[in-house]
C-alpha positions as CSV (number, residue, x, y, z in Angstrom):
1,X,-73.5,21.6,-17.3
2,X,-73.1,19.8,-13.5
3,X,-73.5,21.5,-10.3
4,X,-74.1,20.6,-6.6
5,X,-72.5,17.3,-7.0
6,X,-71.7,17.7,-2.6
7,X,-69.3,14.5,-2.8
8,X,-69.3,13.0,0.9
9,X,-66.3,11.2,1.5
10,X,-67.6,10.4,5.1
11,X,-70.4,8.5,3.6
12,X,-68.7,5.4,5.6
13,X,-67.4,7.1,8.3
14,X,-64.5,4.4,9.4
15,X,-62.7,5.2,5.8
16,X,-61.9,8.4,7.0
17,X,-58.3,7.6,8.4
18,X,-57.2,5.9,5.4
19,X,-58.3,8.9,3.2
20,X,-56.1,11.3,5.2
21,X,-53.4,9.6,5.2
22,X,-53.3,8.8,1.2
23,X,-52.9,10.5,-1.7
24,X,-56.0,11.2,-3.8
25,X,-54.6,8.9,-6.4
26,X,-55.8,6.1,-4.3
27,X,-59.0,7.5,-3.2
28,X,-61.2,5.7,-5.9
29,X,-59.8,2.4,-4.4
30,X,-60.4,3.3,-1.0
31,X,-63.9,4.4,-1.3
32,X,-64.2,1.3,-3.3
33,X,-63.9,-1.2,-0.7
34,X,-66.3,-2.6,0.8
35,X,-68.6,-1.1,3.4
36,X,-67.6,-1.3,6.6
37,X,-69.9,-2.9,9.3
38,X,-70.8,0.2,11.1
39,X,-71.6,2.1,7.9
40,X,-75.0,2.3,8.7
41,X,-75.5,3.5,11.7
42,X,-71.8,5.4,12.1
43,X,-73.1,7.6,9.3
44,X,-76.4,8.4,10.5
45,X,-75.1,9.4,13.8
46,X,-72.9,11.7,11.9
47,X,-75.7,13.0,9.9
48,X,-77.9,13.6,13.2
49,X,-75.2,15.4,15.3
50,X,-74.3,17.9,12.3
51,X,-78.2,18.8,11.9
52,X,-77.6,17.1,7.7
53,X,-81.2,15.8,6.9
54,X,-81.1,13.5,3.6
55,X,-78.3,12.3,2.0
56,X,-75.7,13.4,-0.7
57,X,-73.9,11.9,-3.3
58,X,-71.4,8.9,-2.2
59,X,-68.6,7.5,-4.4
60,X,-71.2,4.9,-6.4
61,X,-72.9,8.0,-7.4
62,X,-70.6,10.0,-8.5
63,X,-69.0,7.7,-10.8
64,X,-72.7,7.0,-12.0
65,X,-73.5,10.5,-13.0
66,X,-70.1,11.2,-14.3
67,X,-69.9,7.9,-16.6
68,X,-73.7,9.2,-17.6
69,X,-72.3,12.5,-18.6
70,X,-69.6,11.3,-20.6
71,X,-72.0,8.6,-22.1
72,X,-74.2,11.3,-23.2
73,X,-71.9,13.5,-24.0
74,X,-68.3,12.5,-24.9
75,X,-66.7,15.3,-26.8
76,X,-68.4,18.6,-25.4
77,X,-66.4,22.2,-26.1
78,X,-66.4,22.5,-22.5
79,X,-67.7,21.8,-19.4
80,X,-69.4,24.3,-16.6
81,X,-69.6,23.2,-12.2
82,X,-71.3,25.9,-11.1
83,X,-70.3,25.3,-7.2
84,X,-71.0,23.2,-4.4
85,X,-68.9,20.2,-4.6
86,X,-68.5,19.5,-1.3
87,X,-70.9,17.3,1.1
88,X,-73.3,19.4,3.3
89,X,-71.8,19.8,7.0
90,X,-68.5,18.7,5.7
91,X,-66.7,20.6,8.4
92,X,-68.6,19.6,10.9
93,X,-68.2,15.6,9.7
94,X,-64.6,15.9,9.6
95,X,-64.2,17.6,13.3
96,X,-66.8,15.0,14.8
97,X,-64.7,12.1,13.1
98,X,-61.0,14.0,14.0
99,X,-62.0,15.4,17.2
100,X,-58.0,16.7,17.5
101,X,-57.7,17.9,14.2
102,X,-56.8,21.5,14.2
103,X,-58.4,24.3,12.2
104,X,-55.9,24.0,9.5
105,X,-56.4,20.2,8.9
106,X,-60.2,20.4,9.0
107,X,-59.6,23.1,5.7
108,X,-56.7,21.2,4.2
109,X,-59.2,17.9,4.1
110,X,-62.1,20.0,2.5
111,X,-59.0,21.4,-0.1
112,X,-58.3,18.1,-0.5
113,X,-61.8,16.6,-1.3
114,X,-62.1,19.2,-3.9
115,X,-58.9,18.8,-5.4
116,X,-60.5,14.9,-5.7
117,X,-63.7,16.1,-7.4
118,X,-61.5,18.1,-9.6
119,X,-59.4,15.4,-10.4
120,X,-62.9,13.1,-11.6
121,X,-64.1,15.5,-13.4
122,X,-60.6,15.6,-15.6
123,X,-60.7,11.4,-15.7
124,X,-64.2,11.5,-17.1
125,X,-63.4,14.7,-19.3
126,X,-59.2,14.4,-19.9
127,X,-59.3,16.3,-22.9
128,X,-62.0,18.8,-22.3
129,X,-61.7,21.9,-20.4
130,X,-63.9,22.1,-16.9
131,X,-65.3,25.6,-16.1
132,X,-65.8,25.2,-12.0
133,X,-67.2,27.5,-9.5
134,X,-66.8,27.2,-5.5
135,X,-70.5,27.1,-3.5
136,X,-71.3,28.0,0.2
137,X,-70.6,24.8,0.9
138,X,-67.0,24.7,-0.5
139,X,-65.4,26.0,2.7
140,X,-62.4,25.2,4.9
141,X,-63.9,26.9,7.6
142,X,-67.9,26.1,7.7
143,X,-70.8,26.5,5.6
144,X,-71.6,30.2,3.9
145,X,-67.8,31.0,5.8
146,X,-64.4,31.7,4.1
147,X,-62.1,34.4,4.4
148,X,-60.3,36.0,1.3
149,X,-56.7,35.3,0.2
150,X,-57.6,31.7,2.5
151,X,-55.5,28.7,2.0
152,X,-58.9,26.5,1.3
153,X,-59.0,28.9,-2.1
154,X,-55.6,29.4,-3.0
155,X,-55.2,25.2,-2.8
156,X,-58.8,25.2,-4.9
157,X,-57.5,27.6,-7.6
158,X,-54.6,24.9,-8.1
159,X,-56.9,22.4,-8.3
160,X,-59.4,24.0,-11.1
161,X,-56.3,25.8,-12.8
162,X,-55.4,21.9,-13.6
163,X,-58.3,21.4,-15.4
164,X,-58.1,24.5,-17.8
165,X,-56.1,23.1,-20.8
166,X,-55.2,26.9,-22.2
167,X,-52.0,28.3,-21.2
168,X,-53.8,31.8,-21.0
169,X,-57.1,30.8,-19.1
170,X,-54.3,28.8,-17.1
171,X,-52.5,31.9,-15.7
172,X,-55.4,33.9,-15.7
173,X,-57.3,32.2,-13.3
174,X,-54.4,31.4,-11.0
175,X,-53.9,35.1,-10.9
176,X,-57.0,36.0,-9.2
177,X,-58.6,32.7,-7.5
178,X,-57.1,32.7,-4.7
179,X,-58.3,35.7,-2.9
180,X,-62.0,35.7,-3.9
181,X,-62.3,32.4,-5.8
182,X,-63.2,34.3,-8.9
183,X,-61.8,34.1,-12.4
184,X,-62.3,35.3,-16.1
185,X,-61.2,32.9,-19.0
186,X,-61.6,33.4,-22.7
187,X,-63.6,30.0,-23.9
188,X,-62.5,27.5,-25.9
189,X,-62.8,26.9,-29.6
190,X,-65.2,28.6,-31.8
191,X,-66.2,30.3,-28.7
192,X,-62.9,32.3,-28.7
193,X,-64.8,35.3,-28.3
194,X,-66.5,35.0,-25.2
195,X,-65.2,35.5,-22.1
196,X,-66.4,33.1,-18.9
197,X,-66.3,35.1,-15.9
198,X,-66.9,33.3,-12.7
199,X,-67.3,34.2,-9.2
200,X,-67.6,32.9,-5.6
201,X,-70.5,34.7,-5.0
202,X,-70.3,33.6,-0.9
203,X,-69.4,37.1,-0.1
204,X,-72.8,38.5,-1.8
205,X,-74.7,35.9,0.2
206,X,-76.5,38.1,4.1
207,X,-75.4,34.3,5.7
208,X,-71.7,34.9,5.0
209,X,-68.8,35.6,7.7
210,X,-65.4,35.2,7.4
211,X,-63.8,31.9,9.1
212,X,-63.6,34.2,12.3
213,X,-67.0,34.5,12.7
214,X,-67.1,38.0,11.7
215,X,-69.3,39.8,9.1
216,X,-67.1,42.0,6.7
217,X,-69.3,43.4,3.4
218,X,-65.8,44.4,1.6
219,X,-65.0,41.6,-0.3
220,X,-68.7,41.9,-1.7
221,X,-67.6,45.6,-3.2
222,X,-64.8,44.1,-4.0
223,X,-65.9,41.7,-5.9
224,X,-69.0,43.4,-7.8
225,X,-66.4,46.0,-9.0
226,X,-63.6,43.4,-10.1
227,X,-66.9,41.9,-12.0
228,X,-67.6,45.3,-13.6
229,X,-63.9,45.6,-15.0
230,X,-64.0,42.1,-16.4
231,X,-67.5,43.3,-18.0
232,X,-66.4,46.8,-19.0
233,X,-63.2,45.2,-20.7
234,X,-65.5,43.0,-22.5
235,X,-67.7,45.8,-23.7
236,X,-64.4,47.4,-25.5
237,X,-62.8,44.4,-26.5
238,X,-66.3,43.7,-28.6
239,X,-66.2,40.8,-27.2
240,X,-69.6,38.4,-25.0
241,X,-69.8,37.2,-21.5
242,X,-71.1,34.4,-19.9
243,X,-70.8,35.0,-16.5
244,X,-71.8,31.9,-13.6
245,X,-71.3,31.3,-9.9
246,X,-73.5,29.3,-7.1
247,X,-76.0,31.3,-5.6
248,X,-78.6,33.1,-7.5
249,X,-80.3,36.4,-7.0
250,X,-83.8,37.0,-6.0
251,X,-86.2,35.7,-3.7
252,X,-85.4,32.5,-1.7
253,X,-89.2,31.2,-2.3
254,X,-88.7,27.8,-0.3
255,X,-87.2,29.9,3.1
256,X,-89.6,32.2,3.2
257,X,-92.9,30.5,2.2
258,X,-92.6,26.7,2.4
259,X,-94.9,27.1,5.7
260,X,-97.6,28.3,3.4
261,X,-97.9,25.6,1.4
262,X,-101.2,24.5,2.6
263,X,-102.0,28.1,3.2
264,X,-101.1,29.9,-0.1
265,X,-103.6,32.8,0.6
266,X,-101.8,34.2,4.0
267,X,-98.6,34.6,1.7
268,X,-99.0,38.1,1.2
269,X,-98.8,38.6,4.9
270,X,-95.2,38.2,4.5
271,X,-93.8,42.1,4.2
272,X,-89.9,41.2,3.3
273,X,-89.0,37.9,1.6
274,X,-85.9,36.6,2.4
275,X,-83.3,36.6,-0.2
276,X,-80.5,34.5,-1.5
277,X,-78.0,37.7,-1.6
278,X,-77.4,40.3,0.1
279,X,-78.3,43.0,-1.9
280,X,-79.3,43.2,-5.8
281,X,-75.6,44.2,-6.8
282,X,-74.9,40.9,-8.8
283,X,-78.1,40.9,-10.8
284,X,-77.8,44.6,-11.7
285,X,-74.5,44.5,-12.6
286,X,-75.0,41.9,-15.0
287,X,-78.1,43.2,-16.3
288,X,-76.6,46.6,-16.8
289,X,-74.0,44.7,-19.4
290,X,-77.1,42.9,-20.8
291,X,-75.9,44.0,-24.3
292,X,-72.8,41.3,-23.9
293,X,-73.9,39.2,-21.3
294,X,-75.7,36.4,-23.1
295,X,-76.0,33.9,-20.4
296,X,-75.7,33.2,-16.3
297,X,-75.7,29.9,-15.0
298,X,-76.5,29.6,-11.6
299,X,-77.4,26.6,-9.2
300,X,-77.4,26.2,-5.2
301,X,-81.5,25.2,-4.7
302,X,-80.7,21.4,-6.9
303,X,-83.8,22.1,-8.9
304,X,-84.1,22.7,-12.5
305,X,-84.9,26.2,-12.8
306,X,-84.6,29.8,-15.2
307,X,-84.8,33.4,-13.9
308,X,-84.8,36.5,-16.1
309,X,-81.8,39.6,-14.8
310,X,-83.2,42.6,-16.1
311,X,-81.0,45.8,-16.8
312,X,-81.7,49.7,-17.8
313,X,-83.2,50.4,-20.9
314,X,-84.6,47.1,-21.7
315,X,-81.7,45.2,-21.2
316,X,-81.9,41.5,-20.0
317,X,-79.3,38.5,-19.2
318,X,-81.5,34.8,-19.3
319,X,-80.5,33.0,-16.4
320,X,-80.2,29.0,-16.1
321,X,-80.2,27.0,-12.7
322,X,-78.6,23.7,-13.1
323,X,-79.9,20.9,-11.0
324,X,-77.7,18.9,-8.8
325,X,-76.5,15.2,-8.7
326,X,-76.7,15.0,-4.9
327,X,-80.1,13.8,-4.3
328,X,-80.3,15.8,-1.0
329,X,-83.5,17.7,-1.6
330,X,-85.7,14.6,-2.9
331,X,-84.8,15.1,-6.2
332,X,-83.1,12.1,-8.6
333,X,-79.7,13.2,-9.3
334,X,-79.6,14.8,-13.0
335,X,-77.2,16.9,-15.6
336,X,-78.1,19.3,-18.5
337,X,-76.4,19.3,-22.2
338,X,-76.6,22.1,-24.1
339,X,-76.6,23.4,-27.8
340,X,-74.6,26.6,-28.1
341,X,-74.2,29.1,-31.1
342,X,-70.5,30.2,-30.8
343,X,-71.3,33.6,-33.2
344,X,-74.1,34.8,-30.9
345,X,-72.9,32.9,-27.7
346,X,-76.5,31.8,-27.5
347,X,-78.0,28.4,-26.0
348,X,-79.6,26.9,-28.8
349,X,-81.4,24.3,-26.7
350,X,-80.6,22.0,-24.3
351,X,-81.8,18.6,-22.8
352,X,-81.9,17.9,-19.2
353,X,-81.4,13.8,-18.0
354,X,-82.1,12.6,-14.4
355,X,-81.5,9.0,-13.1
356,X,-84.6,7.1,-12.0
357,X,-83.3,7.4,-8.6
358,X,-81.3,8.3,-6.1
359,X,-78.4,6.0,-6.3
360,X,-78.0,6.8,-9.7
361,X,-78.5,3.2,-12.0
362,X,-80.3,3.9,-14.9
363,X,-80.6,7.7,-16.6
364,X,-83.4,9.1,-18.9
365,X,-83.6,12.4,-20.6
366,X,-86.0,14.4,-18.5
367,X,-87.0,16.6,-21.8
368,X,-85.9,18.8,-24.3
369,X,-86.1,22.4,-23.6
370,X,-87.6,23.1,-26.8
371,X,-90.2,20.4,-27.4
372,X,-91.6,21.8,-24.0
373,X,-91.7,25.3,-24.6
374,X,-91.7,25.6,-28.1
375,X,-89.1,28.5,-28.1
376,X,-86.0,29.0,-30.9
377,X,-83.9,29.6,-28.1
378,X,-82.5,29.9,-24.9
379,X,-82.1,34.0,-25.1
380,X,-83.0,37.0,-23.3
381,X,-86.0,37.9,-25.7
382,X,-87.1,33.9,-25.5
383,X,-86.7,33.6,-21.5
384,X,-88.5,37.0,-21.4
385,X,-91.6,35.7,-23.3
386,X,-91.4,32.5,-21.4
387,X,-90.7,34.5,-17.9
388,X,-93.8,36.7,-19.0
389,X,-96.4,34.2,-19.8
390,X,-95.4,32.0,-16.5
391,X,-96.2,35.2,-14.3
392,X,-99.5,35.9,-15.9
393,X,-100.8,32.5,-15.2
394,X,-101.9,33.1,-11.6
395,X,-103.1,29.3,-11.2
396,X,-100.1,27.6,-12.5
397,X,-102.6,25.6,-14.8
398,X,-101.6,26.8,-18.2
399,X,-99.6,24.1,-20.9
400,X,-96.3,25.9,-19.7
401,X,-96.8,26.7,-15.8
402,X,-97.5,22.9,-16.1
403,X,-94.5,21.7,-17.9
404,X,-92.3,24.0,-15.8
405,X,-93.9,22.3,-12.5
406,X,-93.6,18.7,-13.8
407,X,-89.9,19.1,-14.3
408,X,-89.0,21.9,-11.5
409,X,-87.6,18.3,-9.1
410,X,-86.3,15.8,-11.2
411,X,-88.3,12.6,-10.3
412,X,-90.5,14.6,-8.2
413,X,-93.8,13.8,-9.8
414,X,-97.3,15.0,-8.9
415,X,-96.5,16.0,-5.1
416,X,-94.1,18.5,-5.7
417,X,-95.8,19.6,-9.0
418,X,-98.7,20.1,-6.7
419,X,-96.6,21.8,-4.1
420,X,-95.2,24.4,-6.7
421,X,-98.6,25.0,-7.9
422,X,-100.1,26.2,-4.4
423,X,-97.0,28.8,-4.6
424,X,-97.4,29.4,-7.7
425,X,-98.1,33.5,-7.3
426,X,-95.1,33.6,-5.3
427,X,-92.7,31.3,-7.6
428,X,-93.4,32.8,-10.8
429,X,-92.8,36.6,-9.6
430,X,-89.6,35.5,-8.6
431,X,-88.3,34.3,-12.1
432,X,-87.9,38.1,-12.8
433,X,-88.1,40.1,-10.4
434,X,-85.1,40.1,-8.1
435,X,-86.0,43.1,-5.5
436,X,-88.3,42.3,-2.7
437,X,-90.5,45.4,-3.5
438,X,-91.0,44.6,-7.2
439,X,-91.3,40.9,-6.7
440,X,-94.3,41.7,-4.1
441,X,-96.1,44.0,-6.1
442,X,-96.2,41.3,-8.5
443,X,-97.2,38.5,-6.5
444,X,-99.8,40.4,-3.9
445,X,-100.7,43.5,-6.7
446,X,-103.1,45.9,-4.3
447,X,-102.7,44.0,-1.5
448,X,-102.8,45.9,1.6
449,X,-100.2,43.2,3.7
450,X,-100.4,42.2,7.0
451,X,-97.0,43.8,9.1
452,X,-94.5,41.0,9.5
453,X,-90.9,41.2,10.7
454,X,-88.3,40.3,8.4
455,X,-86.8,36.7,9.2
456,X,-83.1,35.9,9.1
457,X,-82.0,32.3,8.6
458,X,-79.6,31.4,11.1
């Protein structure tokens, strides 16, 4: 499992020409060269004029972490991207370096680009199917923006068709990617029975517009009833479901209370948490098919984290957040491998690795999911009892509430442990409990909270 590898292509800026002009065939020799004299300082520039604090992952580590997967792991069943392959502010990068590129060129670079990730992925893994989902910031317009039946997603389905070796999954998922980036594939192997469904969930997220600026909630309906069909079908066919895309449901924790950190007790004060999506659509839809739903994979926040999407009736769908490559958000780049049981469709286990830093040279395994939590599985009733215990420790001190802070940012260490811990309340609640009125009567239970406006993020 990869996700949020954000390749940046303009990581030395005066390369850019060169890459335009040639086919991505000659990419890896391009970036390859050496730096050019200006790297340094062209690039930071770039960085500070599209507002892009830290940086991503460059060529060097990209071929790192993918020669690490393949090291690690050289003849999986399959392989899962679950979005954001493109550099932060790409759009914005390409227009400040092509200042008379047009609209169109700007999104037939960023098609481009992916089709270039797409085509790595396939050199490290030629004889594997790759599962990959599009992120918020896998546009050819800008950042959380796209607009359906686009040529940015119709080019993209090409490029992640290529990678599906199964005639069937083939022509399924060019049938439908192109207007909402979303797909449903039958899994390889002794899988067979378990359908992958996949969406773009960019149209769920409250920052999305369409590339004209313009807020339009129907491809959101859309796609949460084109995601009930696949899952009905599934239901009759007797079949399971995995079902994965980028952005999570629930609370966005670090938005809305990162400025509490050295205030953890005023947290309450806050009377609606902002939230990754919309709405609760996606989580209830797939915890209303909790009884073949066996697993979402999610990503977007590049840290190493589970939720819990509970349906009617007792019904639950364990969620797993894969942690990025790009190192972006202080973390050390990292990858998960997992254990799967094709009759039940069940992680078994899995182990997560992380480099030792950010350019990526030498990889470790981070841990093993079940030496740390001492579970027989990665299931619903498993994540549940995990999910459970987490929220009940309101310090953050117990064995597990430990463990899951210690390895929340790979390479972090003790500051961000510590800085998970102060939030602790807040975090846990939000492993489960995905509306903003359940998830504060778990974290401020019998609070009487302060009035405080709602906060968009622009």
């Amino acid at each position: 499992m990869l996700s949020d590898l954000h390749f940046d292509p303009f990581y030395d800026p005066a390369k850019l020409p060169e890459l335009r002009r040639a086919p991505i065939t000659e990419w890896p020799a391009i970036l390859s060269k050496p730096d050019s004299a200006t790297r340094v300082s062209s690039f930071s520039d770039l960085q500070r004029a599209c507002g892009v604090r830290g940086s991503d992952s460059p060529w060097p580590l990209v071929v790192a972490a993918l020669r690490e997967a393949k090291q690690t792991q050289p003849a999986p069943l399959f392989v899962t991207v679950s979005g954001d392959l493109l550099a932060h502010g790409f759009i914005c990068k390409f227009q400040r370096l092509a200042p008379s590129a047009t609209a169109a060129e700007a999104s037939a670079f960023a098609a481009k680009t992916v089709a270039f990730v797409s085509q790595q992925l396939h050199s490290a893994y030629p004889s594997v199917p790759v599962f990959s989902a599009l992120g918020n910031n896998d546009s050819g317009c800008q950042d959380y923006f796209e607009t359906p039946n686009s040529a940015f997603l119709k080019s993209s389905g090409i490029s992640f068709a290529a990678n599906v070796h199964d005639p069937d999954a083939r022509a399924s998922l060019a049938a439908t990617f192109g207007k909402l980036g979303d797909y449903s594939v039958t899994l390889p192997g002794a899988m067979h029975d378990t359908r992958l469904i996949v969406l773009q969930d960019i149209f769920e997220s409250s920052r999305y517009r369409g590339c004209n600026n313009e807020p339009n909630t129907a491809p959101a309906a859309e796609q949460i009833a084109w995601l009930r069909k696949q899952l009905t079908e599934v239901r009759e066919s007797g079949q399971q479901a995995w079902v994965m895309a980028h952005i999570p449901p629930g609370v966005d924790i670090y938005t809305t209370y990162h400025r509490y950190l050295f205030a953890p007790g005023q947290a309450c004060n806050v009377q609606q948490p902002e939230m990754f999506l919309n709405n609760t659509a996606l989580a209830e839809t797939i915890g209303e098919f909790g009884d073949i739903v066996r697993l979402a994979i999610f990503a977007h926040t590049h840290m190493d984290e589970i939720k819990l999407l509970q349906g009617p009736d007792g019904k639950a769908v364990p969620a797993k957040m894969v942690p990025s490559i790009s190192p972006i958000n202080g973390n050390d780049p990292s990858f998960l491998v997992a254990q799967v049981s094709p009759q039940t469709a069940t992680i078994k286990d899995y182990e997560v690795y992380a480099a030792t830093n950010a350019q990526g040279g030498t990889w470790n395994r981070e841990y093993r999911y079940s030496d740390v939590y001492l579970l027989p599985d990665f299931s619903a009733k498993s994540v549940d009892q995990l999910t459970a215990k987490l929220i009940d420790d309101k310090t953050g001190e117990d064995e597990d509430s430990r463990a899951y802070e210690r390895y929340f940012l790979a390479g972090g260490g003790t500051f961000a442990s510590l800085g998970l811990q102060r939030l602790w309340p807040a975090y846990s609640c939000s492993l489960r409990e995905l509306n903003p009125t359940t998830f504060r009567r778990c974290m401020c239970p019998g609070t009487a909270a302060k009035a405080e406006p709602a906060r968009v993020t622009p």
